[in-house]
C-alpha positions in Angstrom: -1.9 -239.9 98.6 -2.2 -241.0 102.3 -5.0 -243.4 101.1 -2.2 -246.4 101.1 -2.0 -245.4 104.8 -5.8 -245.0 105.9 -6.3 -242.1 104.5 -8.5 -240.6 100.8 -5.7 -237.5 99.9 -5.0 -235.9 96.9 -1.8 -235.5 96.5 -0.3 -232.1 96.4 -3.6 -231.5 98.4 -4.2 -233.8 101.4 -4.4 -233.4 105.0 -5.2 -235.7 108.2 -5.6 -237.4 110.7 -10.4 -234.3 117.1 -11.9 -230.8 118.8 -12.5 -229.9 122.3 -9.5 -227.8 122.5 -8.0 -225.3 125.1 -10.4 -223.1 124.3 -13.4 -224.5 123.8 -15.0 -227.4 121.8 -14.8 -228.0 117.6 -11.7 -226.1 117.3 -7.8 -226.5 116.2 -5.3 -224.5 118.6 -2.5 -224.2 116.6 1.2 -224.0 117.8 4.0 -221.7 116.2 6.7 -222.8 113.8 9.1 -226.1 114.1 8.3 -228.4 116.8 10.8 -230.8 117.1 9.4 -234.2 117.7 5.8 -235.9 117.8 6.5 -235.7 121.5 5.4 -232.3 121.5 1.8 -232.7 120.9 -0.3 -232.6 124.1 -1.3 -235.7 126.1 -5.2 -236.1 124.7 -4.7 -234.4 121.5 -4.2 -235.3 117.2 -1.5 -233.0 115.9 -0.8 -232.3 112.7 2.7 -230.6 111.1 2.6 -229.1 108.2 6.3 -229.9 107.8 7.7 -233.7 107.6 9.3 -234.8 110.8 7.0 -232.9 113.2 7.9 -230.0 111.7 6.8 -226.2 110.8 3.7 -224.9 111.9 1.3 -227.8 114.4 -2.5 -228.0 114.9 -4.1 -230.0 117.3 -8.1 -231.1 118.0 -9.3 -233.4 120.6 -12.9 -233.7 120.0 -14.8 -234.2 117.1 -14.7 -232.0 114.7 -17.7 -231.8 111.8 -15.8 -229.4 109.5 -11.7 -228.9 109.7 -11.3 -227.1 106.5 -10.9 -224.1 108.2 -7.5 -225.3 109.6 -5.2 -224.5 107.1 -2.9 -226.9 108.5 -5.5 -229.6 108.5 -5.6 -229.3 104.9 -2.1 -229.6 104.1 0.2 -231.7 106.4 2.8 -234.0 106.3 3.2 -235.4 109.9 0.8 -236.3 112.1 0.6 -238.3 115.7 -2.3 -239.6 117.5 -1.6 -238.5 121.2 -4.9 -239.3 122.5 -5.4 -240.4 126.1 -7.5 -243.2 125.7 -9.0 -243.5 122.0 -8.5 -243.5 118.7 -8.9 -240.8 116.1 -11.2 -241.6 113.3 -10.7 -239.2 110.2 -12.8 -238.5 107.2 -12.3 -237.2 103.3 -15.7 -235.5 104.0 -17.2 -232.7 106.0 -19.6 -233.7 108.6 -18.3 -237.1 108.7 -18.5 -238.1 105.1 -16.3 -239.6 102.4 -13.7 -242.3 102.7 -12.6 -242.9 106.5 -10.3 -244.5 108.3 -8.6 -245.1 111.9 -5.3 -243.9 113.4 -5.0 -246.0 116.8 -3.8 -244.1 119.6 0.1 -243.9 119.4 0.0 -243.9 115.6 2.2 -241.4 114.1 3.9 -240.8 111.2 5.5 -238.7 108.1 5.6 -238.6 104.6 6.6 -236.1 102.0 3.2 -236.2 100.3 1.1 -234.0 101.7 -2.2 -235.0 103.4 -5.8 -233.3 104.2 -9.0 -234.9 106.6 -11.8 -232.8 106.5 -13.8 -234.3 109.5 -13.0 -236.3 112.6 -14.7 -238.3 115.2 -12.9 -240.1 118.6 -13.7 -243.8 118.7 -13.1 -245.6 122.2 
């Protein structure tokens, strides 16, 4: 459970810690297979791995995001790393900003072999 790190998770079941992406706003871009450091998550974004150690398949939000349960990633991950340029990324156990929440200050990163799920996400400044 991430909930000993600022996160509700269930284990086996969890996923973390925004939205305007490339493309558009209230999306996840995602990025193909094995990344090799939190280093390669974009400037301005949240990444998520579903892999420990920044690894396996990343997506990445840097907005907020009502609903993320329609990244798979975002629903099962095990690294994550607040990239963001200026703010900090506020997740939630909830869709539409609901549930449990907590805050991962920009620069926070981390992994853990449980895995981890958010299921909303706003950016605080």
């Amino acid at each position: 459970m991430r909930m000993n790190r600022k996160f509700a998770a269930v284990a086996g079941s969890v996923a973390l810690t925004g939205g305007l992406l490339a493309g558009g706003a209230g999306g996840a871009s995602a990025a193909q297979n094995s990344p090799s450091a939190a280093s390669d998550c974009p400037s301005g974004y949240y990444c998520v791995w579903s892999g420990e150690n920044y690894t396996g398949h990343r997506q990445q939000v840097a907005g907020n995001n009502a609903d993320l349960t329609v990244y798979s990633v975002f629903q099962n991950f095990k690294s994550w790393y607040n990239h963001g340029a200026s703010c900090d990324f506020r997740w939630y156990a909830g869709k539409n900003y609901t549930g449990d929440s907590g805050v991962d200050a920009r620069g926070t990163k981390g992994s853990q072999s449980a895995a981890m799920y958010i299921k909303s996400n706003k950016w605080v400044c």
